[in-house]
N, C-alpha and C positions, 0 to 999 in steps of 0.2 A: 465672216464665213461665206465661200460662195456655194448659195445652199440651190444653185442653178444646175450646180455639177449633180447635189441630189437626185435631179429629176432623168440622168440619164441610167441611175441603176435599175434595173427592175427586180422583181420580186425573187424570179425565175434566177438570175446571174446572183444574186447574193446568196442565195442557197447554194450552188453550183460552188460560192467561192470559200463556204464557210464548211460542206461537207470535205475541200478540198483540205482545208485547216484542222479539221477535227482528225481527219486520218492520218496527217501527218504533224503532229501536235511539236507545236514552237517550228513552224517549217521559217527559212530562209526568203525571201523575196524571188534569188535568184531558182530557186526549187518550185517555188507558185508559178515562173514563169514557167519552167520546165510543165510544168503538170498540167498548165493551163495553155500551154502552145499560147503563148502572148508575150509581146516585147513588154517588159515591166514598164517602160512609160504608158502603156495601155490599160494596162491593169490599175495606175493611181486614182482614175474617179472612181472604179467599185472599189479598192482599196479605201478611199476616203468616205465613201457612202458606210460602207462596214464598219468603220470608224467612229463614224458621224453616228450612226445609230447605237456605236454601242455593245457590236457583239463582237468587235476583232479588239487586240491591243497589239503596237505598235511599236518593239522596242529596239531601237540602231537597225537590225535589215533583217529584225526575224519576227513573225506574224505569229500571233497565238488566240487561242477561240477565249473569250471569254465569259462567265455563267450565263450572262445574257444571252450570249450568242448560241451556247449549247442549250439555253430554253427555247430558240427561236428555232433551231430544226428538230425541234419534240415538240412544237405545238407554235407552228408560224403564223399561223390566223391570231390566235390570242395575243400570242408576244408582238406581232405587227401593231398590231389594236393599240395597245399599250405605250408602245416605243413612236408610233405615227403623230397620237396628241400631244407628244412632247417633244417634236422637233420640223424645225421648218423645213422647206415653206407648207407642211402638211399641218400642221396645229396652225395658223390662220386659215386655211382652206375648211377646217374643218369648224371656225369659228365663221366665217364669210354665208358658210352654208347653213348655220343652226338656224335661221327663222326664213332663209327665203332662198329655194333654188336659183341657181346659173351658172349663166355658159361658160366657156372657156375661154374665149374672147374678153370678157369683162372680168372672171379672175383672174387673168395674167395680170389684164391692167393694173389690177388692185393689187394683186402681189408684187409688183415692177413701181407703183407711188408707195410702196412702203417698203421701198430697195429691200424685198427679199428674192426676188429674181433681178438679173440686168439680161441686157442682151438683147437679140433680135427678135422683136415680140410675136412675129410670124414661126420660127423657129421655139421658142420659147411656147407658143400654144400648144403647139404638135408634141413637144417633148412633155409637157404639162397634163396632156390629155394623154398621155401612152401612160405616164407614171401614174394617175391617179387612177385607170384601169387597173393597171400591175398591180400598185398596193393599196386602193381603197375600196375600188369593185371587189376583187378577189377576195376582200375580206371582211364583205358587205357593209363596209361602213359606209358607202356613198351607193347612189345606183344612178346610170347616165343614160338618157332619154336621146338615144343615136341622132335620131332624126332632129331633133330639134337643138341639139348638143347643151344640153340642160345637163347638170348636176343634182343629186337632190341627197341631205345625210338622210343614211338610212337607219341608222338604229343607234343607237345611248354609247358612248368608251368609256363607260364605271370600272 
């Protein structure tokens, strides 16, 4: 799984694409792109992050919301929570962080020796650090010390 592509969806565009599902329920590919002004090759890594997490199902060229996915825009903080400890590279991140904060710099490394990232680790920080804002700030399960670009988990995924 290139769970790299993970780190380009954010919280913001998976909502945007799952409300776009919900209202047009079993929509077509080529109708997402209609509705989302996006060349459908653009749309395959949120496509595949929706996937990956869980809330889309994917069957020959028509997109359909699934419970999951309709739990995740009636209560997106919780259902993130839930869905984040069980898919990489966000459930090692959020085991890297249980006993000792850090940076972004040295989780990539750690997620890049345990090939759950590949790619250009400069590239690969930055995109690492905007997704674990999007979905792990935003749903206080981490909090990120700007200045010093420290990570720290912030509260229990029971």
């Amino acid at each position: 799984m290139e769970t790299s592509i993970l780190l380009l969806s954010s919280m913001t565009k998976v909502r945007a694409m799952l409300h776009i599902v919900y209202e047009n329920d079993n929509i077509s590919l080529r109708e997402l792109a209609m509705h989302t002004k996006q060349n459908i090759d653009k749309l395959f890594p949120l496509l595949y992050a929706c996937s990956t997490f869980g809330f889309i199902k994917i069957t020959k060229s028509n997109v359909k919301l699934t419970t999951l996915g309709k739990k995740f825009l009636d209560s997106p903080y919780e259902t993130a929570k839930k869905v984040l400890k069980k898919t990489e590279p966000f459930e090692e991140v959020l085991k890297l962080l249980k006993d000792t904060p850090m940076g972004t710099i040295e989780l990539t490394h750690l997620l890049i020796k345990k090939d759950l990232l590949s790619g250009n680790p400069m590239e690969l920080n930055e995109l690492l650090k905007h997704s674990l804002n999007s979905w792990c700030v935003n749903t206080n399960i981490l909090s990120h010390d700007i200045k010093k670009d420290t990570w720290h988990l912030r509260s229990s995924l029971s």
